[in-house]
KOLGU-4560 file (N, C-alpha, C; in nm, 3 decimals, padded with zeros to 5 digits):
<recs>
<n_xx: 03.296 n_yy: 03.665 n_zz: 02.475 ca_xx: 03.426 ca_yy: 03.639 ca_zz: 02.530 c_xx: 03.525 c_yy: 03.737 c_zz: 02.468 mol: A seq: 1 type: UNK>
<n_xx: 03.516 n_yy: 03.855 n_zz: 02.526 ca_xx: 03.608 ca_yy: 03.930 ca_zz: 02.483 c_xx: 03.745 c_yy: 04.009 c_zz: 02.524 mol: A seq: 2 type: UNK>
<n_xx: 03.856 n_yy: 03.954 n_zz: 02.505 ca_xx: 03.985 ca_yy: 04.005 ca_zz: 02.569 c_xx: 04.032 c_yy: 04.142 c_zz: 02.531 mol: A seq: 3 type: UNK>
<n_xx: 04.077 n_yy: 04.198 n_zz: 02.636 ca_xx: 04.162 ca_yy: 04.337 ca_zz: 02.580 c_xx: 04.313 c_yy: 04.284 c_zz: 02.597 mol: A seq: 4 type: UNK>
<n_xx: 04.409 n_yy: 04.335 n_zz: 02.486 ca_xx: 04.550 ca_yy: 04.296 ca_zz: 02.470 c_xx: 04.572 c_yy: 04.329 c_zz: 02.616 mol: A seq: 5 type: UNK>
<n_xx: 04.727 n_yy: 04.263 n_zz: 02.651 ca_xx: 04.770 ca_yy: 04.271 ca_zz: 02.773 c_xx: 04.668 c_yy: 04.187 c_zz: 02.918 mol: A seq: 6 type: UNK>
<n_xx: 04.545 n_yy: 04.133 n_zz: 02.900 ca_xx: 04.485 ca_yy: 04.065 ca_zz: 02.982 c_xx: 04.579 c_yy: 03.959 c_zz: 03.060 mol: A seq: 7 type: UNK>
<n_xx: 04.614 n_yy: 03.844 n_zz: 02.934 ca_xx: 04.696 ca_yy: 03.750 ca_zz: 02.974 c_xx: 04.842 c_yy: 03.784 c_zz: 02.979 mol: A seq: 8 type: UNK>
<n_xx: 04.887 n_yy: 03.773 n_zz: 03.037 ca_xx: 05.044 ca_yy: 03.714 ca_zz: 03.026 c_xx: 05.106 c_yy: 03.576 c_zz: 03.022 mol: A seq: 9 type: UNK>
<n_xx: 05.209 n_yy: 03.555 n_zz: 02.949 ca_xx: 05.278 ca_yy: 03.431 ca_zz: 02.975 c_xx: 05.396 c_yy: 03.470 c_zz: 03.109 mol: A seq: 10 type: UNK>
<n_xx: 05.426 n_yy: 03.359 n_zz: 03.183 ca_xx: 05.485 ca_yy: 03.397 ca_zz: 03.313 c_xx: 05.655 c_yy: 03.501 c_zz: 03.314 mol: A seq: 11 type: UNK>
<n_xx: 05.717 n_yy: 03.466 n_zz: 03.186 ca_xx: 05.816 ca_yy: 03.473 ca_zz: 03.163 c_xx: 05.777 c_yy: 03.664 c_zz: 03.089 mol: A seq: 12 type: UNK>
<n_xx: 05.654 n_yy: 03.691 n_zz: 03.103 ca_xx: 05.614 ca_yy: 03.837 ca_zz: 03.126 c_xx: 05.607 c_yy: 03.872 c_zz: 02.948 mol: A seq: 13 type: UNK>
<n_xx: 05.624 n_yy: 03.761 n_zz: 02.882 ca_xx: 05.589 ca_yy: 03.795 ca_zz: 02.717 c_xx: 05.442 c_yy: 03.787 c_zz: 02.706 mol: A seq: 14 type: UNK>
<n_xx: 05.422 n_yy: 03.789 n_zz: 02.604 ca_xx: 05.229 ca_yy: 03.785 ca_zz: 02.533 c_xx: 05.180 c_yy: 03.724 c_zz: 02.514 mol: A seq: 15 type: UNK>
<n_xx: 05.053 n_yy: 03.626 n_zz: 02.582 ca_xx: 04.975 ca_yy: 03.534 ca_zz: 02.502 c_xx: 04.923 c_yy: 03.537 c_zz: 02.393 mol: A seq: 16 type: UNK>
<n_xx: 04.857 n_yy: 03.484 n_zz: 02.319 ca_xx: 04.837 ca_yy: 03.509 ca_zz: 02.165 c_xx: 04.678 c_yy: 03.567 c_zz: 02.209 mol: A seq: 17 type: UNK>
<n_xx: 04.646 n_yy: 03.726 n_zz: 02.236 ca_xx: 04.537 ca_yy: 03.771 ca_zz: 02.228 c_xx: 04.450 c_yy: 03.760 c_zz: 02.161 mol: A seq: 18 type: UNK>
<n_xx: 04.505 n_yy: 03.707 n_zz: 02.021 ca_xx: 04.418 ca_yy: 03.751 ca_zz: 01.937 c_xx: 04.331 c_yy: 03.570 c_zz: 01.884 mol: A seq: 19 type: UNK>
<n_xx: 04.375 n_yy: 03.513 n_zz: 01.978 ca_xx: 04.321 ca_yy: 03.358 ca_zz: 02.013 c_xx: 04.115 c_yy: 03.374 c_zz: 02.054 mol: A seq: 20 type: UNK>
<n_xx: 04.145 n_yy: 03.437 n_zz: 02.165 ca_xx: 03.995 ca_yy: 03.473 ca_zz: 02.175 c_xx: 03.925 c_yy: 03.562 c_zz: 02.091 mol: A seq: 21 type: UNK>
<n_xx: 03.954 n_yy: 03.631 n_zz: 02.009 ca_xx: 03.872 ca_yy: 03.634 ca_zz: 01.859 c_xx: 03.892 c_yy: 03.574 c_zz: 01.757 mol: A seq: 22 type: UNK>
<n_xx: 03.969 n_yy: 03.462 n_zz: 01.743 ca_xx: 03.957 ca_yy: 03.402 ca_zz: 01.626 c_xx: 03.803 c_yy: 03.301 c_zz: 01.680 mol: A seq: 23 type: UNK>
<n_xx: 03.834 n_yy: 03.266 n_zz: 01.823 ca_xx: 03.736 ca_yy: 03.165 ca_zz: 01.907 c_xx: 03.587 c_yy: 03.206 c_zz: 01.871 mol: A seq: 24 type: UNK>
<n_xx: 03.614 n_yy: 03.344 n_zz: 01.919 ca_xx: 03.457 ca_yy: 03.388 ca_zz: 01.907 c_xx: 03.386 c_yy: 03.427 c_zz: 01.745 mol: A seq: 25 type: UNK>
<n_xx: 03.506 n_yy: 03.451 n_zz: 01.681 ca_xx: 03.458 ca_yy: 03.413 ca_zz: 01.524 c_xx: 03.432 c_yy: 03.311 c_zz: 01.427 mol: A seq: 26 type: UNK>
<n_xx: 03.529 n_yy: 03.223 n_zz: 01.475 ca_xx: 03.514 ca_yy: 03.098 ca_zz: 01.371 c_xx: 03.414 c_yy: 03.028 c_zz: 01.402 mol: A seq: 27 type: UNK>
<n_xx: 03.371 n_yy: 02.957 n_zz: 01.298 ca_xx: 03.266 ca_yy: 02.863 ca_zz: 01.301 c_xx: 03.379 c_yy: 02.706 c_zz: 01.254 mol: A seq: 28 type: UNK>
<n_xx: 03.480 n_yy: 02.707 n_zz: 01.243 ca_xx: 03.535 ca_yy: 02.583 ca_zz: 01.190 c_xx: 03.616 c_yy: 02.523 c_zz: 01.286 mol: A seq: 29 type: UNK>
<n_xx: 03.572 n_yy: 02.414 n_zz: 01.341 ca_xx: 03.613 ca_yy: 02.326 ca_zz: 01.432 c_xx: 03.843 c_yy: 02.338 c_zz: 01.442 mol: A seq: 30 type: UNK>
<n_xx: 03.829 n_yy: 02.336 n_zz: 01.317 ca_xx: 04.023 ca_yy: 02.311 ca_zz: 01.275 c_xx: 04.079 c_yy: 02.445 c_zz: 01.358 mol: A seq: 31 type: UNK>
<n_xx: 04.011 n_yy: 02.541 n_zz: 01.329 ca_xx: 04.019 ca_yy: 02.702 ca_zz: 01.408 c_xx: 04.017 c_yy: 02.683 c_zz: 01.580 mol: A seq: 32 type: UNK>
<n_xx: 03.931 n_yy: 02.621 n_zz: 01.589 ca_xx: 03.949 ca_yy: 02.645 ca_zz: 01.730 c_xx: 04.009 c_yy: 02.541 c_zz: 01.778 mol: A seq: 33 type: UNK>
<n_xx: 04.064 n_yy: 02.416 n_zz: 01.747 ca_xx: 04.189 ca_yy: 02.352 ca_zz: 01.783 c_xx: 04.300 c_yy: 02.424 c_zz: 01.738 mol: A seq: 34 type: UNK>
<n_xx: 04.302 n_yy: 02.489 n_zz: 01.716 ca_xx: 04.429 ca_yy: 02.560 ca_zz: 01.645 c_xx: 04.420 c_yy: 02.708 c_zz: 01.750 mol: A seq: 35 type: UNK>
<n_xx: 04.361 n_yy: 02.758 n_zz: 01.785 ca_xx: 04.385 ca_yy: 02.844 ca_zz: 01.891 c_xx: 04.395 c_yy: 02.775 c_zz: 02.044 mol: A seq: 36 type: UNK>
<n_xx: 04.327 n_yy: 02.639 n_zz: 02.045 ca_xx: 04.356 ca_yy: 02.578 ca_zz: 02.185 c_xx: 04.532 c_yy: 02.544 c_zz: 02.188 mol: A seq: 37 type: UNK>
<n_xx: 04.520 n_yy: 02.461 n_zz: 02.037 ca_xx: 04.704 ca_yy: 02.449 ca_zz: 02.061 c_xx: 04.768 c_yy: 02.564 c_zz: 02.068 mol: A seq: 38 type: UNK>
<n_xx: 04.789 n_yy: 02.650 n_zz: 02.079 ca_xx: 04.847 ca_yy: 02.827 ca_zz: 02.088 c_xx: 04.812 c_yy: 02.832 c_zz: 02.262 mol: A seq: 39 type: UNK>
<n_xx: 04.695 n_yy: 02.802 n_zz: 02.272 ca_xx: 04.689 ca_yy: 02.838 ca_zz: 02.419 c_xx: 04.739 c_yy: 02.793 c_zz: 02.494 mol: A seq: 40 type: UNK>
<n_xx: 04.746 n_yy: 02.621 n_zz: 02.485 ca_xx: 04.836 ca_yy: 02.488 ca_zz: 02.568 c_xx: 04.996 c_yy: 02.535 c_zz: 02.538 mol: A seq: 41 type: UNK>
<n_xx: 05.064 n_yy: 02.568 n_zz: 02.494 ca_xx: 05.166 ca_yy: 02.598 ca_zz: 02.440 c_xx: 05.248 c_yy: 02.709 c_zz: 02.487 mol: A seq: 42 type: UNK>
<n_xx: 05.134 n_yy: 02.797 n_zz: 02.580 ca_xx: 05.183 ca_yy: 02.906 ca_zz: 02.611 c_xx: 05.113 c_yy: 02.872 c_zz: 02.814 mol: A seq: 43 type: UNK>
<n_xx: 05.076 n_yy: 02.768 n_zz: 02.812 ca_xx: 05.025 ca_yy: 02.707 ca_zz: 02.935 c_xx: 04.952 c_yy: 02.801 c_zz: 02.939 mol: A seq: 44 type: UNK>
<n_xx: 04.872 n_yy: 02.860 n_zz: 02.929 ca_xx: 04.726 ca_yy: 02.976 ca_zz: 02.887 c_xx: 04.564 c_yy: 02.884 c_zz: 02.977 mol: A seq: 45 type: UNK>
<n_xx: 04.585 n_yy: 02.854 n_zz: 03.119 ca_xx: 04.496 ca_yy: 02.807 ca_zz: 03.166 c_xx: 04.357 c_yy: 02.900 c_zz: 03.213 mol: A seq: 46 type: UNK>
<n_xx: 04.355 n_yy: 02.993 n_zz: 03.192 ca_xx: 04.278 ca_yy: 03.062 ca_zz: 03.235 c_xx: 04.229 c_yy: 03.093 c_zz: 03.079 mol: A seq: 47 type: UNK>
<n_xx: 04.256 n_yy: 03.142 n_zz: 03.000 ca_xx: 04.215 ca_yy: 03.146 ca_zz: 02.858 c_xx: 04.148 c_yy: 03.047 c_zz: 02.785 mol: A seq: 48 type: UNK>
<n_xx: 04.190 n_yy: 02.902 n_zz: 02.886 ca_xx: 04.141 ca_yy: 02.811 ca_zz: 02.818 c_xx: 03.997 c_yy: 02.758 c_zz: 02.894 mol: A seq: 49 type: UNK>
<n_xx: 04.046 n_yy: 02.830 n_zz: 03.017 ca_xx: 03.898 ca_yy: 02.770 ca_zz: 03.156 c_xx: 03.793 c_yy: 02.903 c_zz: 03.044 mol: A seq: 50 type: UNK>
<n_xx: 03.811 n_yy: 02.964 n_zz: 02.986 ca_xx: 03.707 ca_yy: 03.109 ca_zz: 02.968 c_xx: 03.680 c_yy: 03.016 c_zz: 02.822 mol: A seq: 51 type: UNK>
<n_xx: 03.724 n_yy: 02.906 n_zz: 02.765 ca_xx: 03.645 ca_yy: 02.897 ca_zz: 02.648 c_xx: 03.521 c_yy: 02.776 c_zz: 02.735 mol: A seq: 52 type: UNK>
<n_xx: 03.510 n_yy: 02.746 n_zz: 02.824 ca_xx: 03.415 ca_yy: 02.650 ca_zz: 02.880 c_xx: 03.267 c_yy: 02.744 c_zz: 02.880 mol: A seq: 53 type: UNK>
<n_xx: 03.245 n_yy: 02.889 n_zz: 02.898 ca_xx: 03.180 ca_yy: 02.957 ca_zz: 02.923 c_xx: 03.118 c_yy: 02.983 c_zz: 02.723 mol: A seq: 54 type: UNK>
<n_xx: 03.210 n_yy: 02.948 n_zz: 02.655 ca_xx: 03.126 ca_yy: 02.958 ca_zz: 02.531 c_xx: 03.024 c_yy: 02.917 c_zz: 02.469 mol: A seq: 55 type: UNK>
<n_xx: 02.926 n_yy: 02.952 n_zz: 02.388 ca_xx: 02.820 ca_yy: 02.900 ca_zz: 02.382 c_xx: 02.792 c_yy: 02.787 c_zz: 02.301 mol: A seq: 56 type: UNK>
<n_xx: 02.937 n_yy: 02.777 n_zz: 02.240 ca_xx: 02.927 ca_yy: 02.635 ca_zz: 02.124 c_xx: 03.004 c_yy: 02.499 c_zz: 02.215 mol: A seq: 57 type: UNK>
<n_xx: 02.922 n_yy: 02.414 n_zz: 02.217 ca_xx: 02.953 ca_yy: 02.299 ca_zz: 02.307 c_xx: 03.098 c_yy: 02.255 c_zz: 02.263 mol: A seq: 58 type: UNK>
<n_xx: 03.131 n_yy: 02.261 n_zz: 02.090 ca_xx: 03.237 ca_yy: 02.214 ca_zz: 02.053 c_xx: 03.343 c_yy: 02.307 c_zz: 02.043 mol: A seq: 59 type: UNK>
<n_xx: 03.344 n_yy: 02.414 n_zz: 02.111 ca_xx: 03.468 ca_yy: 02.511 ca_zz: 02.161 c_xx: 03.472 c_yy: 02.452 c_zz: 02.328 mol: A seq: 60 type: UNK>
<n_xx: 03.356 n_yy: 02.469 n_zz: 02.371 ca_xx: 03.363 ca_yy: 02.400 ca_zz: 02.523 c_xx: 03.469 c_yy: 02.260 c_zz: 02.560 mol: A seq: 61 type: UNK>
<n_xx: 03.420 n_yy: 02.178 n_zz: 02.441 ca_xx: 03.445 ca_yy: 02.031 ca_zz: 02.457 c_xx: 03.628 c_yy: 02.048 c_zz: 02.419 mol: A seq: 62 type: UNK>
<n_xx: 03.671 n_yy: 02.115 n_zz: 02.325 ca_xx: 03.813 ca_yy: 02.135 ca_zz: 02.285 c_xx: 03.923 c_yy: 02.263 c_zz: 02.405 mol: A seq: 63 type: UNK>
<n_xx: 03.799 n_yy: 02.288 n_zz: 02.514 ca_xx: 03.861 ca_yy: 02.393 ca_zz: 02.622 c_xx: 03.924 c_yy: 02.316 c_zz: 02.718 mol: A seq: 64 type: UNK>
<n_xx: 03.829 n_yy: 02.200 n_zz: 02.731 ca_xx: 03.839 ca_yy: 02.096 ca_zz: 02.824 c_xx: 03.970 c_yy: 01.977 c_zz: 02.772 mol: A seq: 65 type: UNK>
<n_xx: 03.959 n_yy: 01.972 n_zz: 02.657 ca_xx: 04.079 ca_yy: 01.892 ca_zz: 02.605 c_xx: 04.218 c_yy: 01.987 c_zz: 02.632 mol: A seq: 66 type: UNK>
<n_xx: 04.187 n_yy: 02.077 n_zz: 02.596 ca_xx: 04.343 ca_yy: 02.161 ca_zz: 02.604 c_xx: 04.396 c_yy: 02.180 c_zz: 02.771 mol: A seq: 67 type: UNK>
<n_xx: 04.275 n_yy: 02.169 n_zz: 02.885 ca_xx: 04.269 ca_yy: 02.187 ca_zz: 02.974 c_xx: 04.339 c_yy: 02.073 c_zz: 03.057 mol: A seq: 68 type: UNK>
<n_xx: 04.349 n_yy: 01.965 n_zz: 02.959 ca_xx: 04.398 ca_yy: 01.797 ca_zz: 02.964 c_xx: 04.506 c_yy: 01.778 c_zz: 02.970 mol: A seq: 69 type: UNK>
<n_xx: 04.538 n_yy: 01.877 n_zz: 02.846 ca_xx: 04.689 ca_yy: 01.851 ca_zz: 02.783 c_xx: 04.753 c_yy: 01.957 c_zz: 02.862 mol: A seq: 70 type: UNK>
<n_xx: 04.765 n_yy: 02.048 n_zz: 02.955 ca_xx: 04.838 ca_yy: 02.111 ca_zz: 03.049 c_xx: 04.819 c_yy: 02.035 c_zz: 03.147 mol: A seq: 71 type: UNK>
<n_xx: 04.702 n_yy: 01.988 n_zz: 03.171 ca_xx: 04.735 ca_yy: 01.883 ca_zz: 03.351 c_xx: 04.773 c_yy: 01.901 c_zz: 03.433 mol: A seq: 72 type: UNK>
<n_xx: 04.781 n_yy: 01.975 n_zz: 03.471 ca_xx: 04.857 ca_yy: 02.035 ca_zz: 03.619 c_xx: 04.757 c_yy: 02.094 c_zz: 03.727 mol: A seq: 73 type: UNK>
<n_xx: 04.774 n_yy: 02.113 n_zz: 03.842 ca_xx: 04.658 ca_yy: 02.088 ca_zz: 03.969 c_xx: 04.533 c_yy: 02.285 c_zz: 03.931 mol: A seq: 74 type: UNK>
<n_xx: 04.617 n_yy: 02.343 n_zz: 03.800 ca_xx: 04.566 ca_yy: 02.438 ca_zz: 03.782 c_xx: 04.423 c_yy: 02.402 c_zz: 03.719 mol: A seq: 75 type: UNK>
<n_xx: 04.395 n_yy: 02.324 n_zz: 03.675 ca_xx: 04.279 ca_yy: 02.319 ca_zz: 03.533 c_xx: 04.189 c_yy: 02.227 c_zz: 03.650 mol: A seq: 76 type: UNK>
<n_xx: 04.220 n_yy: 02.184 n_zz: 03.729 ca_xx: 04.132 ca_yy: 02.103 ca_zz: 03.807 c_xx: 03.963 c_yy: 02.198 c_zz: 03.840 mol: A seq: 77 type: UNK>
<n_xx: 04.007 n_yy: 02.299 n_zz: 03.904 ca_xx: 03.853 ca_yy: 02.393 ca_zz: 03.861 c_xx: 03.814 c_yy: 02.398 c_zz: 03.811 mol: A seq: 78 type: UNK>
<n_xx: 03.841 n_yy: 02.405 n_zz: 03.679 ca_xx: 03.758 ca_yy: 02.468 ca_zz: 03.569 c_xx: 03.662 c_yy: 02.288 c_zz: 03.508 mol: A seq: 79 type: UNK>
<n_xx: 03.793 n_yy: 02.190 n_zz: 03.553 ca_xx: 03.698 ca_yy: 02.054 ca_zz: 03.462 c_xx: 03.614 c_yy: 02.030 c_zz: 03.590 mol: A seq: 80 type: UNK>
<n_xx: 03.594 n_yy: 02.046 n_zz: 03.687 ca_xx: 03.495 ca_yy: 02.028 ca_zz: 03.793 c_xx: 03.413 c_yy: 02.098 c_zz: 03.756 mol: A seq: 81 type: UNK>
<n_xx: 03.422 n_yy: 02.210 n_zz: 03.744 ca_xx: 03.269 ca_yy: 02.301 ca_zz: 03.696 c_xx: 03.187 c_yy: 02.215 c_zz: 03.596 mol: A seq: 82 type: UNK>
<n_xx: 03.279 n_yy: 02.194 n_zz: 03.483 ca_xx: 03.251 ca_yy: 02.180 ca_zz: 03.328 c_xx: 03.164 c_yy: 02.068 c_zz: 03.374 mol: A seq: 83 type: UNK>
<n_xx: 03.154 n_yy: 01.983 n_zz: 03.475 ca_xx: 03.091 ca_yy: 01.844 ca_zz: 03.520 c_xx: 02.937 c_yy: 01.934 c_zz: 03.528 mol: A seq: 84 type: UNK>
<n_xx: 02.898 n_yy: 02.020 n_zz: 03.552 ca_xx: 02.785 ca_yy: 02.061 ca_zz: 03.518 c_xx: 02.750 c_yy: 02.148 c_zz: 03.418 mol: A seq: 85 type: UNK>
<n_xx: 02.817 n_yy: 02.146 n_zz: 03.321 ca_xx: 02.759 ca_yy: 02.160 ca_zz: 03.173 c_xx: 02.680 c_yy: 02.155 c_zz: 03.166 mol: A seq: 86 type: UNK>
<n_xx: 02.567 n_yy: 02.228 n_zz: 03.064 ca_xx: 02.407 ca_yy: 02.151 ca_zz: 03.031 c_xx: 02.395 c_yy: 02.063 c_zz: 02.895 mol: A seq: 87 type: UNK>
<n_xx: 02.542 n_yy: 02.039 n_zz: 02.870 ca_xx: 02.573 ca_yy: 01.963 ca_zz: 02.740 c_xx: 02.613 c_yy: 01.798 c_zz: 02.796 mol: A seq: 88 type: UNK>
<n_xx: 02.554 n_yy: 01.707 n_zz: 02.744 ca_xx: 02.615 ca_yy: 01.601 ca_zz: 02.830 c_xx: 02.774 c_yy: 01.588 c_zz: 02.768 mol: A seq: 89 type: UNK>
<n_xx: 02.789 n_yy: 01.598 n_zz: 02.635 ca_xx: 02.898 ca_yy: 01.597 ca_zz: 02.562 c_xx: 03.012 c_yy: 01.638 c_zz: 02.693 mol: A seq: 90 type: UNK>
<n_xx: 02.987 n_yy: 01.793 n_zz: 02.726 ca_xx: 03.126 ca_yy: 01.861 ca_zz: 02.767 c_xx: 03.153 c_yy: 01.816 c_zz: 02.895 mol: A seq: 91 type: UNK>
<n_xx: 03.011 n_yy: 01.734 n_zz: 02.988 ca_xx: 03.063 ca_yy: 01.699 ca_zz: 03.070 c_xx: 03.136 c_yy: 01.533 c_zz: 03.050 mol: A seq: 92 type: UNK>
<n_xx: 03.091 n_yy: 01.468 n_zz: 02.941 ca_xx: 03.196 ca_yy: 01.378 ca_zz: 02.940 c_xx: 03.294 c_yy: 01.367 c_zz: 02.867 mol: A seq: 93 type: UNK>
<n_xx: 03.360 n_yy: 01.461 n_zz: 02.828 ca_xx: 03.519 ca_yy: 01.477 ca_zz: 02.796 c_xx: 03.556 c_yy: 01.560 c_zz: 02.939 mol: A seq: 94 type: UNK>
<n_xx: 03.433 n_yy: 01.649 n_zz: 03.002 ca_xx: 03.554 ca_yy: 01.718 ca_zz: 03.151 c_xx: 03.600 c_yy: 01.569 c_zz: 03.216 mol: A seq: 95 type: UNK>
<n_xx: 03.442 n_yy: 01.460 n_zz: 03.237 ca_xx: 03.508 ca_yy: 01.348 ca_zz: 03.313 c_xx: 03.609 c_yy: 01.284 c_zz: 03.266 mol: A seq: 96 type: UNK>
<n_xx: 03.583 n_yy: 01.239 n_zz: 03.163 ca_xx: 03.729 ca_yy: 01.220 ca_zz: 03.103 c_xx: 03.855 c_yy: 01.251 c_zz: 03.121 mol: A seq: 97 type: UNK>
<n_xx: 03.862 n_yy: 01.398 n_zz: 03.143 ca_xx: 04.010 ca_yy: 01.482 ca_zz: 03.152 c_xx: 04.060 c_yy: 01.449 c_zz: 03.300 mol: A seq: 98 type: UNK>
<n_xx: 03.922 n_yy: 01.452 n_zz: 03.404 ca_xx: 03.966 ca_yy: 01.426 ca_zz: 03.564 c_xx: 04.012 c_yy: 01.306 c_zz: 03.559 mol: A seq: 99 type: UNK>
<n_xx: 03.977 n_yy: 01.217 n_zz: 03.485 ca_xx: 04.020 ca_yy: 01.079 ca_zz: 03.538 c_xx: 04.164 c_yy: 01.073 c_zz: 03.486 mol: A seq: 100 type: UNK>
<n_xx: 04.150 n_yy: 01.091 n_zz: 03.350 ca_xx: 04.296 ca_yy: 01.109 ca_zz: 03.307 c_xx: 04.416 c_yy: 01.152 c_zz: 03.419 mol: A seq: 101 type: UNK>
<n_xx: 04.378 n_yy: 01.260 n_zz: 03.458 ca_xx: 04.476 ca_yy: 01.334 ca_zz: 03.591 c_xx: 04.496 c_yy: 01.260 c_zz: 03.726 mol: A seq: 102 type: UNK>
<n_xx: 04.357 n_yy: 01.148 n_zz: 03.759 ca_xx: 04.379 ca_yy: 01.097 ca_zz: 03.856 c_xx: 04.477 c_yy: 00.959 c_zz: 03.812 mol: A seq: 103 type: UNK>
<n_xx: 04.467 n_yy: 00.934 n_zz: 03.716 ca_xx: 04.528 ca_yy: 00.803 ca_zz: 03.679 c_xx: 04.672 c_yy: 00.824 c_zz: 03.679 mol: A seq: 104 type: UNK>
<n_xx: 04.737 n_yy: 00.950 n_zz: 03.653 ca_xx: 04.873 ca_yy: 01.021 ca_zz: 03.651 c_xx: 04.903 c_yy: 01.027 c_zz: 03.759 mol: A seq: 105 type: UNK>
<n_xx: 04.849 n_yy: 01.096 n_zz: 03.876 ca_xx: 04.835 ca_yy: 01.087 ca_zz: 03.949 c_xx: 04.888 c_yy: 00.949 c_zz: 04.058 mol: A seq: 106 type: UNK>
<n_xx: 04.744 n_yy: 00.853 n_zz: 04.028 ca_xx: 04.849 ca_yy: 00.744 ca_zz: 04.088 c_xx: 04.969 c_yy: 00.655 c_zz: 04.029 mol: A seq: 107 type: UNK>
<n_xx: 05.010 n_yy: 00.704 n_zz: 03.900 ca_xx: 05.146 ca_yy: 00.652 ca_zz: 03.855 c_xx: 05.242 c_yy: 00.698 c_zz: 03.933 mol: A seq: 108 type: UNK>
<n_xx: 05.221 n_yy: 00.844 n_zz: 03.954 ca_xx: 05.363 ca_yy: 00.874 ca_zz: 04.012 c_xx: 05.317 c_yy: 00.897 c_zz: 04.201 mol: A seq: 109 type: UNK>
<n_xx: 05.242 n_yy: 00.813 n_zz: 04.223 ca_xx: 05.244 ca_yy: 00.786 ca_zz: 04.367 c_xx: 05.173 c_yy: 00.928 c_zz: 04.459 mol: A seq: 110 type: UNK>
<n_xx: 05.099 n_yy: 01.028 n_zz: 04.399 ca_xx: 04.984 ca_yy: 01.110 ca_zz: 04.473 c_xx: 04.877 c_yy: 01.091 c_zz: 04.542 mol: A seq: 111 type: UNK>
<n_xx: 04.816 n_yy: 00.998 n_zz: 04.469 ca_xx: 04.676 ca_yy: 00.929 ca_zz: 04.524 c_xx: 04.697 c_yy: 00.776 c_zz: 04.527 mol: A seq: 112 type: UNK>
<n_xx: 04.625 n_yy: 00.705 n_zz: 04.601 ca_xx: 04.630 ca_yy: 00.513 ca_zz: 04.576 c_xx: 04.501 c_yy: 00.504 c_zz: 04.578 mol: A seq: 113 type: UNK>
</recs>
């Protein structure tokens, strides 16, 4: 998973934190890669965050899908549909997790019944 600077943008045309996807692909410590997901959610970084699902450690996967949660918006809906076929059962049940979450929002504010 490797980014070249300038890949992402934030909309407002400043910098995502590039250097998020190598701390990802280096660390081995769980605190690290919640700590680059919060950087990513923060900067609404949905596509940065759909590309950690493709990693090979289930528990960067499983925290891609959480961050993927905590933006919520009709953008991340792809990426937690995929994640439903994971070969990890783990990542697919935090993706289910995250969909339901969204559908339940969803029918609070009157989208779906």
């Amino acid at each position: 998973m490797k980014m070249l600077d300038g890949d992402r943008r934030v909309s407002g045309g400043g910098r995502v934190v590039a250097e998020a996807c190598e701390v990802v692909e280096e660390c081995e410590n769980l605190g690290a890669v919640k700590d680059v997901v919060t950087r990513m959610v923060a900067v609404d970084d949905v596509r940065g965050l759909a590309q950690l699902l493709a990693d090979t450690g289930w528990r960067v996967r499983v925290e891609g899908i959480r961050g993927l949660r905590e933006v919520g918006d009709v953008r991340v809906i792809e990426p937690l549909i995929k994640a439903l076929k994971d070969e990890d059962e783990r990542v697919r049940t935090e993706a289910c997790r995250a969909l339901r979450s969204m559908v339940k929002q969803m029918e609070r504010i009157g989208l779906v019944h």
